[in-house]
KEBATI-820946 format. One record per residue: x, y, z of N, C-alpha, C in turn; residue in one letter; residue number from 1. Coordinates in pm, whole numbers. Layout:
PT    n_c1    n_c2    n_c3   ca_c1   ca_c2   ca_c3    c_c1    c_c2    c_c3  doti  sevex
PT       X       Y       Z       X       Y       Z       X       Y       Z     A    NUM
...
// end
This chain:
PT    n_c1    n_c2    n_c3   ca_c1   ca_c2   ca_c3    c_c1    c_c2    c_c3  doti  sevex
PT   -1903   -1535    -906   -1857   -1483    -779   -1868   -1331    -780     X      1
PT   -1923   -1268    -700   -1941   -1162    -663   -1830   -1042    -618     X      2
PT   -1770    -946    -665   -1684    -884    -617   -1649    -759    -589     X      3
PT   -1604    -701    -512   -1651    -569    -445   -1456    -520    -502     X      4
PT   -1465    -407    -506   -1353    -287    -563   -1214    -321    -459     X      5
PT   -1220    -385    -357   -1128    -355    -279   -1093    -565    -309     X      6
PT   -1143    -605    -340   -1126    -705    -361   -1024    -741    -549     X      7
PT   -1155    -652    -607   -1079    -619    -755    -912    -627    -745     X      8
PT    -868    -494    -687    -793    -438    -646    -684    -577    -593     X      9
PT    -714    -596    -526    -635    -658    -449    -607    -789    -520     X     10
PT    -682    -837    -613    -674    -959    -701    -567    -905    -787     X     11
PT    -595    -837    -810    -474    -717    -990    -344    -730    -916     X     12
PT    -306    -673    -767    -163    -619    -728    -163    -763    -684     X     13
PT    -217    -875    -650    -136   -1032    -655    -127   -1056    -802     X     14
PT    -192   -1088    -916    -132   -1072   -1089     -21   -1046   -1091     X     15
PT      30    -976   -1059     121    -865   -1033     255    -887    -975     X     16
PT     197    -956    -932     316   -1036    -837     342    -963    -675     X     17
PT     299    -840    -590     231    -782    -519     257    -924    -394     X     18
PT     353    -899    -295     332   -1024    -178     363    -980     -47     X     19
PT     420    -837     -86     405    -750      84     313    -610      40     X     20
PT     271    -552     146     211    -417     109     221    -369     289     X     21
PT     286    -252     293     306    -165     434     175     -63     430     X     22
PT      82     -85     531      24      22     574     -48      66     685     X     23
PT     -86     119     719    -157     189     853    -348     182     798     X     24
PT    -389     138     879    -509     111     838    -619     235     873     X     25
PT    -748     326     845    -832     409     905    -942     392     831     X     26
PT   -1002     450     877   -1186     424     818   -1154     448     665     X     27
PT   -1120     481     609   -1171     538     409   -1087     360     376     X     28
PT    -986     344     459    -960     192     361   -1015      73     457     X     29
PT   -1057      46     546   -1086     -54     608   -1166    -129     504     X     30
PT   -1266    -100     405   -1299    -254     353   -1174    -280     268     X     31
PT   -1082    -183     250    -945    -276     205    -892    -372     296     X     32
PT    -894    -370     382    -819    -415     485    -862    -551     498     X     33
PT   -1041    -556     503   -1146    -644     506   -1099    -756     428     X     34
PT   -1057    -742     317   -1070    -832     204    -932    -879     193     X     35
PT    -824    -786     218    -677    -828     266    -614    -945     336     X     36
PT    -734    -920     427    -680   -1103     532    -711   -1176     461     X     37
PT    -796   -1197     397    -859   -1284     306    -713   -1337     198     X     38
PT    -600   -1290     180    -537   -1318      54    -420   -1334     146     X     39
PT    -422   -1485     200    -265   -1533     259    -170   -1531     219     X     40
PT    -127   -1509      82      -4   -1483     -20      11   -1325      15     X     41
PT     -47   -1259      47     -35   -1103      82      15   -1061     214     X     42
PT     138   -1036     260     167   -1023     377     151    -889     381     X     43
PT     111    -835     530     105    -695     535     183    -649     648     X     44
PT     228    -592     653     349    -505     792     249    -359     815     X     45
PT     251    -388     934     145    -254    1006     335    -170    1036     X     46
PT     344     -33     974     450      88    1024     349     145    1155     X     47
PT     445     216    1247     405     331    1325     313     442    1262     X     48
PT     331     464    1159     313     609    1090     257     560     942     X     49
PT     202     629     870     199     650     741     299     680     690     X     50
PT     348     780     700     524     811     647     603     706     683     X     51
PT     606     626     764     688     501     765     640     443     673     X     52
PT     563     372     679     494     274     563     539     318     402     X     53
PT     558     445     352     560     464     274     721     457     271     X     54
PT     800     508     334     993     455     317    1004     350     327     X     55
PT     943     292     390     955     110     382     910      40     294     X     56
PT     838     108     195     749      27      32     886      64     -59     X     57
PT     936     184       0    1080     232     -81    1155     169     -74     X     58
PT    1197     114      29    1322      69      70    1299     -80      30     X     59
PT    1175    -128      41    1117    -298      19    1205    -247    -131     X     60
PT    1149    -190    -203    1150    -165    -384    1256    -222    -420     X     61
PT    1363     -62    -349    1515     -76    -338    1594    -214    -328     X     62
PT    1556    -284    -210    1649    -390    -188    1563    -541    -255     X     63
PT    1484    -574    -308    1417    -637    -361    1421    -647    -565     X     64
PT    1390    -497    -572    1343    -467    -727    1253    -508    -784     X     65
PT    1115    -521    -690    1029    -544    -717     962    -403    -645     X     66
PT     784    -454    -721     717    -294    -699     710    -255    -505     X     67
PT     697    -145    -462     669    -121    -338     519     -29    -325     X     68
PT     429    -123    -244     304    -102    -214     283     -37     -71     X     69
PT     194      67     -51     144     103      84       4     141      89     X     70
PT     -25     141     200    -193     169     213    -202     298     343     X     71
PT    -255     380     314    -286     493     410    -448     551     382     X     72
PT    -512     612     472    -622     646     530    -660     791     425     X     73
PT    -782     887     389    -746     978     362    -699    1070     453     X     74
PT    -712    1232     371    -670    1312     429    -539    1338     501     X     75
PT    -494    1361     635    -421    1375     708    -340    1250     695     X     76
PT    -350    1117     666    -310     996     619    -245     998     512     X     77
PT    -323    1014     387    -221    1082     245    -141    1206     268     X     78
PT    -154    1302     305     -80    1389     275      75    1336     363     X     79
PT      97    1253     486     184    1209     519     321    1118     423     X     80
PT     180    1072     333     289    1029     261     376    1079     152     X     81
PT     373    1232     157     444    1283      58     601    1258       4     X     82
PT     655    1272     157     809    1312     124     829    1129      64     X     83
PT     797    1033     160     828     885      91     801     879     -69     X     84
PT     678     966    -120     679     976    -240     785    1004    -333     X     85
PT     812    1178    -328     932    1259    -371    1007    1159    -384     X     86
PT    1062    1083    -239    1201    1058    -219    1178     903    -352     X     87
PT    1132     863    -340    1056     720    -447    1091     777    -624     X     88
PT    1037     882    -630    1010     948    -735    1113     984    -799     X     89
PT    1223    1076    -701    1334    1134    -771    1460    1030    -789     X     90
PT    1464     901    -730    1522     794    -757    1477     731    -846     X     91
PT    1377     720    -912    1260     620   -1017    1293     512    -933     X     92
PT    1129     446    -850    1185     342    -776    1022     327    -791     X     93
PT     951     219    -810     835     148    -875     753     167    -700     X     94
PT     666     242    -737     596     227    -602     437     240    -637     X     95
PT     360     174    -536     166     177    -567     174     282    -435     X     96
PT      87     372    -442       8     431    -351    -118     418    -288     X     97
PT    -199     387    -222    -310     385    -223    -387     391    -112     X     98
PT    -440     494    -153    -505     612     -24    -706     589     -19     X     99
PT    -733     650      73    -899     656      62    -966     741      55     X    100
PT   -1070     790      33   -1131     950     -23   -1267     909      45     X    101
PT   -1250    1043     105   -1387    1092     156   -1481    1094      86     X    102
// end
């Protein structure tokens, strides 16, 4: 079977145990996105914002204790997700990031 990076990917964070992921979708991740529907055990919650998506992978973490996943676009997309980072970070609270590059 043939398999493309966004697929890889997405096989590892179900391993993983990986069964929600919050994100806002834009061109640098759409063949993530592609291969996403594809994995019915993977629920995804579309946020308003990138910065939402990313307090809500926090807050999933928090009230769960399991890892918190988000997906954002590059550029102007990642850099949104900073403060959800910090705020993730300075609590130690298990979070995936995962952004797209020009």
């Amino acid at each position: 079977m043939k398999m493309n990076g966004a697929r890889i990917l997405l096989e590892c964070l179900k391993k993983e145990g990986v069964e929600t992921i919050f994100g806002y979708p834009g061109g640098t991740v759409i063949n993530l996105y592609d291969e996403l529907f594809s994995f019915k055990e993977i629920r995804h919650i579309l946020p308003r914002h990138e910065q939402a998506g990313v307090h809500a992978a926090d807050g999933f973490a928090r009230a769960t204790g399991k890892v918190g996943v988000a997906i954002a676009t590059s550029g102007p997309g990642a850099t949104n997700t900073i403060t959800g980072i910090a705020t993730a970070y300075m609590d130690s609270i298990p979070m995936v990031i995962i952004t797209g590059q020009v």
